[in-house]
C-alpha positions as CSV (number, residue, x, y, z in Angstrom):
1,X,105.0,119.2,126.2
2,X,101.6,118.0,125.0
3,X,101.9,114.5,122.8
4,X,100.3,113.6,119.2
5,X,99.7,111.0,117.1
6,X,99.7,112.1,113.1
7,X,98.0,109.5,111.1
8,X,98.5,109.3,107.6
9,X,97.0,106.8,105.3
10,X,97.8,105.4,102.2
11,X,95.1,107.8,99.8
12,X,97.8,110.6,100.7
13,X,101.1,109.3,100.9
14,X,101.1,107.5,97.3
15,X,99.6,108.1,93.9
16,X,100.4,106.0,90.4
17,X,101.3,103.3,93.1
18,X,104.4,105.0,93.7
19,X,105.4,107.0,96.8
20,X,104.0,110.9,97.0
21,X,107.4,112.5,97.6
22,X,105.9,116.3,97.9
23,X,103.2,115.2,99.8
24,X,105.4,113.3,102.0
25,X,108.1,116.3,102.4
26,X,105.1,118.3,102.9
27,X,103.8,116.1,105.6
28,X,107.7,115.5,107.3
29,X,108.2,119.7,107.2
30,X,104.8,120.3,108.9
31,X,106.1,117.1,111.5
32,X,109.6,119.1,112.3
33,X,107.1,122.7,112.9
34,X,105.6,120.5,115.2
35,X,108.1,119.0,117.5
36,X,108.8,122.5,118.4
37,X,105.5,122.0,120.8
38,X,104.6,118.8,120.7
39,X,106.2,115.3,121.0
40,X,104.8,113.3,117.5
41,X,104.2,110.2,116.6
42,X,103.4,109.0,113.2
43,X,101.2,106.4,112.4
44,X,101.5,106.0,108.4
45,X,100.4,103.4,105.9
46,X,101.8,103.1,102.1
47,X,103.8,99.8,102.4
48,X,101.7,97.7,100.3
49,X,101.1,100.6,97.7
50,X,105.1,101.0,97.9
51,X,106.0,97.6,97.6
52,X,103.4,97.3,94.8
53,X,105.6,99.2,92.9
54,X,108.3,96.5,93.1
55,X,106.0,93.5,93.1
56,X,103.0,93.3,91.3
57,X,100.9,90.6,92.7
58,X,97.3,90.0,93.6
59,X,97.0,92.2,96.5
60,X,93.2,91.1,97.3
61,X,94.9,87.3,97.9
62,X,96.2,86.9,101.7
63,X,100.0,86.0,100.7
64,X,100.2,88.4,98.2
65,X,99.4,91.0,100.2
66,X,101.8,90.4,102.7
67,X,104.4,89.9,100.3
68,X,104.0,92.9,98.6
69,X,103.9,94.7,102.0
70,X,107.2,92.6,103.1
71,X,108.6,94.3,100.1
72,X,107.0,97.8,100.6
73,X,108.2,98.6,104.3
74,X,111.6,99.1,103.8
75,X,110.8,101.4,100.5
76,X,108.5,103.3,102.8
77,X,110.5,103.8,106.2
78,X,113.8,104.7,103.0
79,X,111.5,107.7,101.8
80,X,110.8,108.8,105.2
81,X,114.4,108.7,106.6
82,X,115.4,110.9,103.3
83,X,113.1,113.3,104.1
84,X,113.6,113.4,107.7
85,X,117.0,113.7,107.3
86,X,116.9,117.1,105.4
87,X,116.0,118.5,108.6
88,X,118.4,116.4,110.9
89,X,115.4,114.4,112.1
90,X,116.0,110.6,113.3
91,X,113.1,108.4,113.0
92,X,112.0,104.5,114.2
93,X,110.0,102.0,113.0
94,X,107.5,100.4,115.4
95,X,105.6,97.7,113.9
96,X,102.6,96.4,116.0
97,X,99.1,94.2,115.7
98,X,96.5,94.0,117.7
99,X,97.5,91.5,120.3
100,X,100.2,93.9,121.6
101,X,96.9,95.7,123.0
102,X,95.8,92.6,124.8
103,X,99.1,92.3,126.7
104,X,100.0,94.2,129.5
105,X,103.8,93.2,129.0
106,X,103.4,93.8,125.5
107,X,101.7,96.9,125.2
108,X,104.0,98.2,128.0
109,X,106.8,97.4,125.9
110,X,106.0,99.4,123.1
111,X,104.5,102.7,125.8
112,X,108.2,102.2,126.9
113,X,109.8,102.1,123.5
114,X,108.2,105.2,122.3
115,X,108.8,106.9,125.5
116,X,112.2,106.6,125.1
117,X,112.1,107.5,121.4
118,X,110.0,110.9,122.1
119,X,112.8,111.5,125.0
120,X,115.5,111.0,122.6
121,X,114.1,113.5,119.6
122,X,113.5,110.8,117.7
123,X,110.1,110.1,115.7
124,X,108.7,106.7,115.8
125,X,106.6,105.7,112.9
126,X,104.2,102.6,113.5
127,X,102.6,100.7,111.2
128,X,100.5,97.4,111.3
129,X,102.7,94.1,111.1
130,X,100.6,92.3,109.0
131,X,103.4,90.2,107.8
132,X,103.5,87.6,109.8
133,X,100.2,87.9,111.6
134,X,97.2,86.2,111.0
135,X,94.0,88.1,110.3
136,X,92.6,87.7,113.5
137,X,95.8,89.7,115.2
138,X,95.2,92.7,113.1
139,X,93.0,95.4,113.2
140,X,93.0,95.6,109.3
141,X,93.2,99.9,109.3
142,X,95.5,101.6,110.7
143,X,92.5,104.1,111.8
144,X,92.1,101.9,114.5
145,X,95.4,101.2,115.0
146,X,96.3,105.0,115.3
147,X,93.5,106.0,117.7
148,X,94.6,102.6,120.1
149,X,98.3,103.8,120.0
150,X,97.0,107.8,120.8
151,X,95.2,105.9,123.8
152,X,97.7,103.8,125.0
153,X,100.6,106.3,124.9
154,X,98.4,108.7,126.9
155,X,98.1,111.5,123.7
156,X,96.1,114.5,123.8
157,X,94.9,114.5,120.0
158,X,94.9,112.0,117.6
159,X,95.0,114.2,113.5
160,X,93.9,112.0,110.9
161,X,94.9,113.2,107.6
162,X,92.6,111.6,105.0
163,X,91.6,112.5,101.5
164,X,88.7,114.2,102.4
165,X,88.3,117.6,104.7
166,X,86.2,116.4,107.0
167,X,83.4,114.2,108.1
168,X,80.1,115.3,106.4
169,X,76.4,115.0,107.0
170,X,76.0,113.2,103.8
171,X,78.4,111.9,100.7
172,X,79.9,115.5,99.8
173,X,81.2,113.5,96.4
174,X,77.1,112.9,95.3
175,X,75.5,115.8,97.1
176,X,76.6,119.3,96.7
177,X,74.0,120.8,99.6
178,X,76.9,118.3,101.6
179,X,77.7,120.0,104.8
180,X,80.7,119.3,106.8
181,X,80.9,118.7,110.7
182,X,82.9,121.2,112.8
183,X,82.5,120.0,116.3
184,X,80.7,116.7,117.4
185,X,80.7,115.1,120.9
186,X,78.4,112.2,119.8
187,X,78.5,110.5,116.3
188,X,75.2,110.5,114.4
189,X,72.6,107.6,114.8
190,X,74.0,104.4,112.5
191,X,76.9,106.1,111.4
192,X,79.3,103.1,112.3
193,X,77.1,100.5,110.8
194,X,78.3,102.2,107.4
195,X,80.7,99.2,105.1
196,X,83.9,100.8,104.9
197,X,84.5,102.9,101.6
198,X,88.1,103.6,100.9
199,X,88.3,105.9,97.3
200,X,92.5,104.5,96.6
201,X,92.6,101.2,95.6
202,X,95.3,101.2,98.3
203,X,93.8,102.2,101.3
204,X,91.8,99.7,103.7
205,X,89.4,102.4,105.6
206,X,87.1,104.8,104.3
207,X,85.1,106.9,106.3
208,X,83.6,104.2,109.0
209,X,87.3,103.1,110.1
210,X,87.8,106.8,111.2
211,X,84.4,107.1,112.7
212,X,85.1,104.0,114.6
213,X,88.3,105.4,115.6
214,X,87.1,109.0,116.7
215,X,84.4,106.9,118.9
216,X,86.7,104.7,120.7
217,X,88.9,108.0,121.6
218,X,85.6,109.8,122.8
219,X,84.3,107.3,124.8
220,X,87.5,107.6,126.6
221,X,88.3,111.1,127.1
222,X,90.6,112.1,124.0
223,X,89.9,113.6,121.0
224,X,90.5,113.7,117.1
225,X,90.7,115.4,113.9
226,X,90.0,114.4,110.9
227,X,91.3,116.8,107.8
228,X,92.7,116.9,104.8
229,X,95.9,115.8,104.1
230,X,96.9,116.6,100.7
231,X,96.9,120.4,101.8
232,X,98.5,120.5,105.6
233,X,97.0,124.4,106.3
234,X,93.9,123.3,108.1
235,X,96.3,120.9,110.1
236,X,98.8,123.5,110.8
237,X,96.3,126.4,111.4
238,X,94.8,124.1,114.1
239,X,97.7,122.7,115.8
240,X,99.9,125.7,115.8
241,X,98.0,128.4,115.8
242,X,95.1,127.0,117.2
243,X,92.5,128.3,114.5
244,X,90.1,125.8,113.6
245,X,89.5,126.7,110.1
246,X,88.5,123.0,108.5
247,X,88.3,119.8,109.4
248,X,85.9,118.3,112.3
249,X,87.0,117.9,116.3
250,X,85.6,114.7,117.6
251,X,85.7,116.1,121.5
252,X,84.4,113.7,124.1
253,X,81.6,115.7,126.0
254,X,82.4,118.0,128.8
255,X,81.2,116.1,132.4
256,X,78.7,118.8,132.8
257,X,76.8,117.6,129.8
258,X,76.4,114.7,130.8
């Protein structure tokens, strides 16, 4: 069975800084389609924007941030289990930070962990633990953090469902000649160098973090896709009936190309 990681970030699981409970449902029924042929893991965001709705503090201040996150997580991982539980579906929570990359021990505790999740039919669901963490431990996005759990649990694809259906060759939202990427191997001359851009107030990426992402997956042999997440058909086309109709395939160069 091949293995994938579904990243979804906070721009489509919440809106009015509530929960997104028919995109979520959406996103949980296209997960259980899925597990038919694939093991999945989710990486997902929405904790701060859920715990928002229960605390409202400054979220750009350090402490409040984590507070409100504190508060957020259990609303989030709730809303999951509800929905996963319509179709018999047991899920765990995996929080992680950077330095459980740094760690052999600690990374292999969480490859273990999953393992025996995916063997088990159950569907872990990792998020940053930013709560107790200082800055320094985290990698901020869980764009990053997605693509360095696809590497370390050995997963073909990493999907990246965004707000946006693709990566384009300019800023789609100011130019309407904006054409969007179906295949690269390489990422475009300065395109990482970019200050990350999210559009919800919510969200910590923006295009860069998933650039950066796809080109720490490429320059180690896996691949991702970036689509749209607030309308799963491109997602499903490609990953069930392999039809790439939208979204762009980062694919690491073939070894004869290079």
């Amino acid at each position: 069975m091949k293995r994938i990681v579904i990243k979804v970030g906070s721009a489509v699981l919440t809106q009015d800084n509530e929960i997104a409970k028919e995109r979520m449902l959406n996103l949980v029924n296209l997960i259980a389609k899925l597990r038919r042929k694939y093991e999945v893991v989710l990486v997902s965001s929405g904790a701060v924007a859920a715990g928002y709705s229960a605390l409202k503090l400054d979220k750009s201040k350090q402490i409040g941030k984590k507070a409100i996150a504190a508060a957020g997580q259990p609303i989030l991982m709730s809303s999951y289990k509800k929905k996963f539980d319509i179709y018999g579906i047991d899920t765990a929570q995996i929080l992680l930070t950077e330095d459980d990359f740094d760690s052999r021990k600690r990374t292999k505790i969480f490859q273990e962990i999953i393992d025996m999740h995916l063997s088990n039919n159950i569907v872990p669901i990792v998020n940053e633990n930013d709560i107790s963490s200082t800055p320094e431990q985290l990698f901020g996005d869980n764009d990053q953090l997605s693509a360095n759990v696809a590497y370390a649990i050995n997963a073909d694809l990493l999907i990246i469902l965004s707000d946006i259906d693709g990566y384009y060759d300019k800023n789609p939202s100011e130019n309407k000649d904006a054409k969007i990427y179906k295949v690269l191997t390489e990422l475009p001359e300065g395109s990482l160098e970019d200050k990350a851009t999210p559009n919800n107030p919510f969200a910590t990426g923006g295009i860069v973090t998933k650039l950066k992402a796809a080109d720490f997956l490429m320059k180690r042999g896996k691949k991702m896709l970036l689509t749209n997440g607030f309308d799963l058909t491109a997602a499903e086309s490609f990953l069930i009936d392999k039809k790439h109709t939208l979204g762009t395939l980062f694919a690491p160069k073939k070894k004869e190309e290079v």
